[in-house]
N, C-alpha and C positions, 0 to 999 in steps of 0.2 A: 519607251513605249507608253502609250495614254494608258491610264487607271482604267479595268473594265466595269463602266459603271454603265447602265442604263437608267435616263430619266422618265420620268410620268410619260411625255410626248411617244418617246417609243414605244414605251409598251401599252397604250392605249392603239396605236395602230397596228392592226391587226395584221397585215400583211407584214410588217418588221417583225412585232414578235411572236407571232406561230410557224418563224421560218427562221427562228436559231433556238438553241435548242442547250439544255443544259444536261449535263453527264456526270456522274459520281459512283465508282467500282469499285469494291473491296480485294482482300487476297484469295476470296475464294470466287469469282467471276460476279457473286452478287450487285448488281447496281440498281439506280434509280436514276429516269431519267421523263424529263419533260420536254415543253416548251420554256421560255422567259413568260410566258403568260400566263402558264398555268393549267392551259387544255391542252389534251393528248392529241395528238394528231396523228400518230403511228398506233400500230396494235403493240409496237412493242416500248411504248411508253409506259409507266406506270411510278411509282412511290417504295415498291417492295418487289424487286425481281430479282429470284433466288434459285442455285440449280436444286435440282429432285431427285436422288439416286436413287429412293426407293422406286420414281416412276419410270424414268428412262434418261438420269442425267443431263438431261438440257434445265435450257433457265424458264422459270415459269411465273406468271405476275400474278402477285397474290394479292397484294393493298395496289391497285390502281390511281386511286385518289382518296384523298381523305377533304370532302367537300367543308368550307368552312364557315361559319355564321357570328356574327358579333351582334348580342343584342343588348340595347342601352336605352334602358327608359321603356321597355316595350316595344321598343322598335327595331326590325329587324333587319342587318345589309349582309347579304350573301357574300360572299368574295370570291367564291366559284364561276370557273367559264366552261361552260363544253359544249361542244356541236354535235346538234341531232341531226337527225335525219334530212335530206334537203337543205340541206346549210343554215338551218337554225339555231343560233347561239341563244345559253340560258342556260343558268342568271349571267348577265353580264359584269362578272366582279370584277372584271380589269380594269373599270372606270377606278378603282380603289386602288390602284397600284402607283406605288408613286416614284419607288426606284426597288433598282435590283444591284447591289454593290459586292463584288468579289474581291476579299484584301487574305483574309488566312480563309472563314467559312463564307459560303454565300448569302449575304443576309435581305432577304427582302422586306419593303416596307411599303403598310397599306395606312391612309390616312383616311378617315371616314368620318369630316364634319372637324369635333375638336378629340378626335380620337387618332393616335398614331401607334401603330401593332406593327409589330416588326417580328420576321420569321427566319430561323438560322434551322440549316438541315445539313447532317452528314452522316452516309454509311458509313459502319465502322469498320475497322481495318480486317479483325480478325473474329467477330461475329459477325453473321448475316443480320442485322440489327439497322433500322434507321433510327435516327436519333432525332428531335425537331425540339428549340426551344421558341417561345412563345417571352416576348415580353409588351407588356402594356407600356409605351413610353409615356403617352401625355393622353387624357382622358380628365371631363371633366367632374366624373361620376364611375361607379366601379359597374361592371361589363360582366357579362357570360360571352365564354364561349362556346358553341355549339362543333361539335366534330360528328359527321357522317362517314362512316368508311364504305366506297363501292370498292369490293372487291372481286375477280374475276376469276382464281385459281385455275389456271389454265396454261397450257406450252404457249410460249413466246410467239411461233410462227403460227398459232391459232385463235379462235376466237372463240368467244363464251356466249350462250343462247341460255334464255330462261327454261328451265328443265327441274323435273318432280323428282331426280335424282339427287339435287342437292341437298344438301344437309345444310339446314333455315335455323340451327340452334346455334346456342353459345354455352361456354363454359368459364366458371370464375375462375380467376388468377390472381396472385399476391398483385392488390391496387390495381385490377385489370380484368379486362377478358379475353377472352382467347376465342378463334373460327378456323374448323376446319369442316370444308365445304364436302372435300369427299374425299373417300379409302385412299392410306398410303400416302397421301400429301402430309407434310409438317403439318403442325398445326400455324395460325398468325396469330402469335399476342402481342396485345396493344396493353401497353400497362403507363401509370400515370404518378406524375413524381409528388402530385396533391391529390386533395379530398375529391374526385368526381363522382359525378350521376347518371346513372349509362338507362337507358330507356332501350327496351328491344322493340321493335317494330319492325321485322322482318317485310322486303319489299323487291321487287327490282325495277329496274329503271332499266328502261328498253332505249333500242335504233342510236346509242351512242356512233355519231361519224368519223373515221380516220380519214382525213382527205389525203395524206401521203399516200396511204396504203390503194384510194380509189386512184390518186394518180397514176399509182405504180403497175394500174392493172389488176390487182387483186381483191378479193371479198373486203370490205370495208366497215362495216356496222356490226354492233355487239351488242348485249346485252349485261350491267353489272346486277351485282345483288347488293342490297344494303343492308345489314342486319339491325340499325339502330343507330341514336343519337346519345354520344358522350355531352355530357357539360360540364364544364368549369367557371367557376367563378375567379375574375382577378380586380386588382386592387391594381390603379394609379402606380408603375414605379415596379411592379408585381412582374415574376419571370414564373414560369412553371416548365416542365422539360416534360416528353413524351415518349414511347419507344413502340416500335414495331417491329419486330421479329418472330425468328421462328423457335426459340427457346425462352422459357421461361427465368425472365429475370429474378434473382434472390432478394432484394434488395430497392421497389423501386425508387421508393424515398431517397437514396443516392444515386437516383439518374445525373443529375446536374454536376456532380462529381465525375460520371463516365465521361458525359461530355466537355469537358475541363479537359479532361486528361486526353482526349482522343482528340479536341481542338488544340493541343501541344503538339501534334505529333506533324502539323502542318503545318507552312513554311508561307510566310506572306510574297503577298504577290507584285513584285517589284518592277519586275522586268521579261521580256520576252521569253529568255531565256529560264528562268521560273516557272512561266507558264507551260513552254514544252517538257522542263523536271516533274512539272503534275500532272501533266498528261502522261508521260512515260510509266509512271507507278500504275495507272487503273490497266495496264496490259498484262502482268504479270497475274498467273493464276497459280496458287499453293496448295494441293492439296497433300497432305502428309511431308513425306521428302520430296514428292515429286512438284516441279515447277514446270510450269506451260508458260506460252504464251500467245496473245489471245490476240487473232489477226484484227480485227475490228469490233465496234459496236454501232447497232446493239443487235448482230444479228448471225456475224461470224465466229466461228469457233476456233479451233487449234488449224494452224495451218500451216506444214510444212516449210514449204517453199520463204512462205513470210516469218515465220519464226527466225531461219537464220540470217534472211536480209534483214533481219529488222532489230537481232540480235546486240551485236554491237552500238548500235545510235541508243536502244533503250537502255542498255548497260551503261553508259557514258550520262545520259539521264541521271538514271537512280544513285548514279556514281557506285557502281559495285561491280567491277568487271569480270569477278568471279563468279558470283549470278549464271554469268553468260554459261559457266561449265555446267552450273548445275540443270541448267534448260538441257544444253546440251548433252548431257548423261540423263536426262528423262528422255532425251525422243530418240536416246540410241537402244532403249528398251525396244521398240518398234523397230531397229534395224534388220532388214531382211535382204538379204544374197546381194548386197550392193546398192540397194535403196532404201530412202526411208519413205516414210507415206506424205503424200503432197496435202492428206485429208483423213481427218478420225485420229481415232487411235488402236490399241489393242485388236479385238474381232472384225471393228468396225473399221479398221487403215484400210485407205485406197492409194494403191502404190501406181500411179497414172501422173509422174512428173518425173522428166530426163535430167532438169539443172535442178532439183532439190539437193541430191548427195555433192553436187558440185556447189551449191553454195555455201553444205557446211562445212568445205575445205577455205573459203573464200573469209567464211564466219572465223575461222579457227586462226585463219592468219592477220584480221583486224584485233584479234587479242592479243595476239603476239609483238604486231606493232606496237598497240597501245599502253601495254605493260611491259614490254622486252623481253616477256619471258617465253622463250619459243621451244626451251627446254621442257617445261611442264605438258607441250601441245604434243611434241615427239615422244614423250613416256607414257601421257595417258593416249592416243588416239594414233601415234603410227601405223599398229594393228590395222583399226579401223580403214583408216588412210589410203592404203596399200591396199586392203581388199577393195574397195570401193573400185580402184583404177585399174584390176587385176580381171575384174570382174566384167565392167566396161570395156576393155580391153576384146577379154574372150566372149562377151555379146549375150545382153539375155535376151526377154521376149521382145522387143522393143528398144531395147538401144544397146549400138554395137561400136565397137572402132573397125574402121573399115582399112583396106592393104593402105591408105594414104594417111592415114592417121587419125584422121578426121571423124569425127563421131555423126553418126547415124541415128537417126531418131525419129518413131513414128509405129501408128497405130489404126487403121481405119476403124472411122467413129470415134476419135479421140484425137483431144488436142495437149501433145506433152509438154507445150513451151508457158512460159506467163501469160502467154496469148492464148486461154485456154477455152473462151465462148463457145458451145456449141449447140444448135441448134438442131432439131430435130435427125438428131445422128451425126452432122455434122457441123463439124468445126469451120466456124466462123472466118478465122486468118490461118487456112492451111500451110502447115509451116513443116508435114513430111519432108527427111529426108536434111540435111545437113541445115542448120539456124543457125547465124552468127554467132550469138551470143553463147550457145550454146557451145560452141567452140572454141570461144574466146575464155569460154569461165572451164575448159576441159585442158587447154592450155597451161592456164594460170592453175589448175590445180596439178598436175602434173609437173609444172618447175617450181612453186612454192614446198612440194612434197620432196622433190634433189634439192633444194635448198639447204631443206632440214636434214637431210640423207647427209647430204655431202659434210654439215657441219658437226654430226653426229656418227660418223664414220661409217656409213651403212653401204660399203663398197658394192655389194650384190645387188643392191636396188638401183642403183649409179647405173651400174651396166646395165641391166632390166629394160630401163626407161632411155641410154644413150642415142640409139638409132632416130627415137621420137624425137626428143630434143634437134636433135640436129634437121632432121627431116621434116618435121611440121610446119615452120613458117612460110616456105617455099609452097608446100601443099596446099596453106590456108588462103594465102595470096594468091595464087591461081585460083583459087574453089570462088572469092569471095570480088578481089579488088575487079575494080572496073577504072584504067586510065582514063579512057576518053570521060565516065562521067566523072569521074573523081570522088567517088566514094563506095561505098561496101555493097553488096546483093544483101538483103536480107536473111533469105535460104534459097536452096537448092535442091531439088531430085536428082540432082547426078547428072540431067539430061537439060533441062532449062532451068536459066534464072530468075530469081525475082528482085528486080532491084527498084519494088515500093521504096519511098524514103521513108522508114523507119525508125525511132531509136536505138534500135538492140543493140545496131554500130556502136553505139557509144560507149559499151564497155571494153571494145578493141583501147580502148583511148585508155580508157581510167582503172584499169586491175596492173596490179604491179608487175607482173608478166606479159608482154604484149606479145605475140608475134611477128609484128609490123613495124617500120622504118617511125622513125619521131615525124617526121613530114607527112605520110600516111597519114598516122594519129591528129595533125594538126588540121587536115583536110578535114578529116572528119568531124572534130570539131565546131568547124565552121560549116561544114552541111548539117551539123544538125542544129546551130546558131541559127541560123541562115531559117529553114524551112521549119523548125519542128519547138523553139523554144517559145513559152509564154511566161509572165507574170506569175502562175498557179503550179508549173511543170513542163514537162514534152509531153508534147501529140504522140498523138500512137501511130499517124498516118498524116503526111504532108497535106495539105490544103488545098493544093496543086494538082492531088489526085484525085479521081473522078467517081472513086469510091470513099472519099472523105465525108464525114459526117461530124456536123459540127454540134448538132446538141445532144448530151446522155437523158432522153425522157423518155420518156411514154411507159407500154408496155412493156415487160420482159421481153419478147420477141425484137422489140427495136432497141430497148434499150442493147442487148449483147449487139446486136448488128452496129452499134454505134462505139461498144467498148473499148476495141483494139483501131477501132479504127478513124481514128480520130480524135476520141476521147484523150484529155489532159490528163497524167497521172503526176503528183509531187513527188512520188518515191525517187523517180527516175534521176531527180535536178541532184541527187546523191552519186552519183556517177557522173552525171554534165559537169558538176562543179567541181568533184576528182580531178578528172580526166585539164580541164582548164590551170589548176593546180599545178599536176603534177606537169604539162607541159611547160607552163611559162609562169610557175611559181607567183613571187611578189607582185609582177607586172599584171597578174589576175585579181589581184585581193579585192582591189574597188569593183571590177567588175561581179565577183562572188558573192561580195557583202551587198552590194544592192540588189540581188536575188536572193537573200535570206532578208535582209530587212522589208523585202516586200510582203512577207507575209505577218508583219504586227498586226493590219488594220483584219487580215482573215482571223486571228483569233480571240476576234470578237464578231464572225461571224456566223453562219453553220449552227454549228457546235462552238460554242462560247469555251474558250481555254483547249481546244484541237484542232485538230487538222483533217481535213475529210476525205475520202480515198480517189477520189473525182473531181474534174472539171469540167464544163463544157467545151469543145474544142474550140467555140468562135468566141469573140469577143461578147459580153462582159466576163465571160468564165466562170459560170454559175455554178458552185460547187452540187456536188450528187454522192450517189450512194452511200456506204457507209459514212456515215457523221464524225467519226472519230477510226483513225487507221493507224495501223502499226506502224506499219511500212513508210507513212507521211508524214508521222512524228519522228521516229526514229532518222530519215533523213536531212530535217533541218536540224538534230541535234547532231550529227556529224558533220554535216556544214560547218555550223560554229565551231567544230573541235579541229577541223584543216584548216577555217580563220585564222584560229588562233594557232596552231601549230605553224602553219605557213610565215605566220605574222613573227614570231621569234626567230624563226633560222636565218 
């Protein structure tokens, strides 16, 4: 893999770099995230983005920017970029930029004349804390620096307007100050690890422009506030460290010491496989004993369905496969009469997804694989197990096993599968009524479950489940297969079929219980080879079909009309590349590896060091939505782990 460096050339062009994007999350969902240039482009950009539980626990951006000035001799060069209103940029500090280098932190570097400033930033792991150091490398006379903080104090999915409600003061802190705009918010203090000079000049700065946010359809322009300008003074050779957070540090004089120790805890950046290990860490969220994880950013939150698909590949990541239980014993607190919630948690769980409990039998059994230990899965979670299919079995509001076996699923005004876009009451890809996958992943939980029965003596359940077992694959085969086309229906009402060419088929292929013939499975394979594979993932919807749509943009309203249905997802090539595997083993490897090594050159692009939840369905394959995804990390780190397992046997 190339070094991820960006030179001057790039980031002076603007179209390169206000369209990848940099991301950095702690254990407690806190992050900071920009462009490589430096201007925000989304509302949900910022310097200091932290959750709020006295407000309403989401994440809320308190330091948005901290605007910078280097002044030498009198004379002053802004380093600041940001776009107003009508696509006016000011100041344009990016002409100052001369590279942006990722090896353990990311360090950027502005040259301005015979002066070269260099800028290292990292959230900390286990305070909500940004950290930045400052070093003067080459100057031929000693410099201030000037720091302006705009900040916004406001929820993530909103925006900030100049208002007689905020609170325009400050408060001293040990080497610091501290701002809290209004009731119930932390406070932010900025505290400094030398002698500075902080000026209040209370201000705002209006019609800042997110042109993501205007692309996306949504309100676009804000207003920050600026309480005032810090300065410092440096010397030729001189480092100074800085902190922003929401607790007051004891100590700031040994900033430079925090960040030492918390620049240790990072692992250089060598190879591809490195870089998806650092992505896999910013997903995990800790709060107390309990672990989440966090389906994307910077915009989604906990989410079922994706937590346990995404389980395993991040656990393989961080290398802690144990991990995996504790996620999983957090979201079985939310378990309720056979489901868990697809969305929220506690008050706020929406239990509106069929394949969630069924993927955490699928999660349950990639740890079992992966460690051997299947005896730990049958002692903590058979319980669990067994209701789940017990329950599904005798049918609740919405999904049922029907006299054929086959699971039932469906809701008017709702969509229960991954295919879940809906539109004004309805759903986008109506999938009522029997979904492949959904029965492919009902199957496979149901013999993965006699598995462990049979090997832990649990004769009653044996017999429980006998009749299914025997009976189901006849049933799924008539419900699903089509000889003449030679591959799977999508779903069914019971009465007509849909045989869209879809992905879903492809977990018929790649779960270790299959109900279908290996030649079946190979078929299918190759139809979704054939019509639905790209460079980026599978199409959600063949090409072919006349409801295809081949780019994720615009508005919300076209974007979901575009999601399921044609849109590229990377999660899925974790099944493709299974399912290729487990059928033709070795004789797959070169084809596998060169669908995993195609994505070195994406993770330098998007989101710089991730994976993004989208692509567009046509060619070039323009990555979209979420910037950094669970679900898209986690499955090229399983790629690499059937590489490599496949590669030894």
């Amino acid at each position: 893999m190339k070094e991820i460096l960006f030179k001057k050339n790039d980031l002076l062009n603007l179209e390169f770099s206000l369209n990848r994007e940099i991301l950095r999350a702690n254990m407690s969902n806190a992050y900071a995230c920009t462009t490589l240039a430096g201007c925000n482009t989304r509302k949900y950009h910022g310097l200091l983005i932290v959750p709020q539980p006295k407000i309403d626990n989401e994440n809320h951006v308190l330091l948005s920017y901290l605007d910078e000035t280097v002044i030498q001799n009198s004379n002053a060069f802004h380093l600041a970029l940001h776009r107003y209103k009508d696509g006016v940029y000011f100041p344009k500090g990016h002409k100052y930029l001369d590279s942006y280098y990722l090896k353990n932190l990311p360090v950027t570097t502005y040259t301005i004349g015979d002066i070269v400033l260099t800028k290292e930033m990292q959230i900390q792991q286990r305070r909500d804390r940004l950290l930045i150091k400052y070093t003067l490398e080459k100057s031929s006379s000693d410099i201030t620096l000037q720091l302006n903080p705009l900040l916004a104090f406001r929820q993530v999915h909103k925006l900030s307007y100049r208002n007689d409600n905020a609170d325009t003061g400050y408060t001293k802190a040990e080497n610091g100050i501290s701002f809290k705009m209004y009731r119930n918010y932390t406070p932010l203090f900025i505290q400094f690890s030398k002698h500075f000079e902080y000026e209040h000049k209370p201000d705002w700065y209006y019609d800042f422009e997110y042109i993501q946010e205007k692309d996306r359809g949504y309100d676009y322009t804000e207003d920050l506030f600026m309480p005032g300008t810090f300065s410092v003074n440096l010397k030729c050779g001189e480092s100074f460290y800085l902190s922003c957070g929401i607790e007051e540090g004891s100590n700031p004089l040994l900033l430079s010491s925090d960040f030492k120790r918390e620049s240790s805890n990072r692992f250089d950046i060598n190879s591809m496989e490195d870089v998806l290990k650092r992505a896999a860490r910013m997903f995990f969220c800790r709060q107390g004993m309990e672990v989440n994880v966090i389906a994307g950013f910077p915009w989604f939150g906990r989410w079922g369905r994706d937590t346990f698909i995404s389980l395993p590949g991040l656990c393989l990541g961080v290398e802690d496969m144990d991990l995996l239980l504790v996620v999983t014993d957090t979201m079985l607190k939310d378990y309720r009469d056979g489901l868990f919630p697809n969305l929220g948690q506690g008050v706020d769980a929406a239990y509106n997804s069929a394949d969630t409990p069924l993927w955490f039998f699928w999660c349950l059994q990639q740890y079992a694989a992966i460690t051997g230990d299947d005896e730990k899965v049958w002692k903590k979670y058979s319980n669990v197990m067994k209701s789940i299919l017990r329950t599904f079995e005798q049918g609740t509001k919405n999904i049922r096993m029907e006299s054929n076996y086959l699971l039932w699923q469906g809701e008017d005004g709702k969509a229960l599968t991954w295919m879940d876009a809906v539109i004004d009451g309805n759903p986008v890809t109506q999938r009522k009524g029997y979904a492949v996958e959904i029965n492919a992943l009902w199957y496979n939980a149901v013999m993965f479950t006699r598995s462990l029965a049979e090997k832990y003596c649990d004769d009653a359940f044996l017999r429980e489940w006998d009749d299914f077992a025997t009976a189901f694959p006849t049933a799924f085969k008539d419900m699903f297969w089509s000889k003449e086309r030679g591959y799977l229906a999508d779903c069914s009402d019971g009465t007509e079929k849909d045989f869209s060419v879809r992905p879903n088929m492809i977990f018929v292929s790649s779960l270790e219980y299959s109900p279908l013939s290996e030649k079946i499975r190979q078929l299918i394979i190759e139809k979704v080879r054939s019509e639905l594979l790209t460079p980026k993932g599978l199409q959600t919807l063949s090409p072919k079909d006349e409801k295809f749509k081949g780019y994720y943009a615009g508005n919300q309203r076209e974007r979901d009309l575009a999601y399921h249905n044609g849109t590229v997802w990377p999660w899925l090539l974790g099944a493709f590349c299974e399912a290729c595997l487990r059928m033709y083993g070795k004789q797959a490897l070169d084809f596998v590896d060169k669908i995993y090594k195609g994505f070195e050159d994406i993770l330098c692009d998007y989101c710089v060091g991730s994976v993004a939840e989208v692509y567009d369905g046509n060619p070039p394959f323009k990555a979209g939505g979420s910037i950094s995804q669970a679900w898209s990390v986690a499955a090229l780190i399983r790629i690499k782990y059937l590489l490599d397992k496949y590669s030894q046997n």
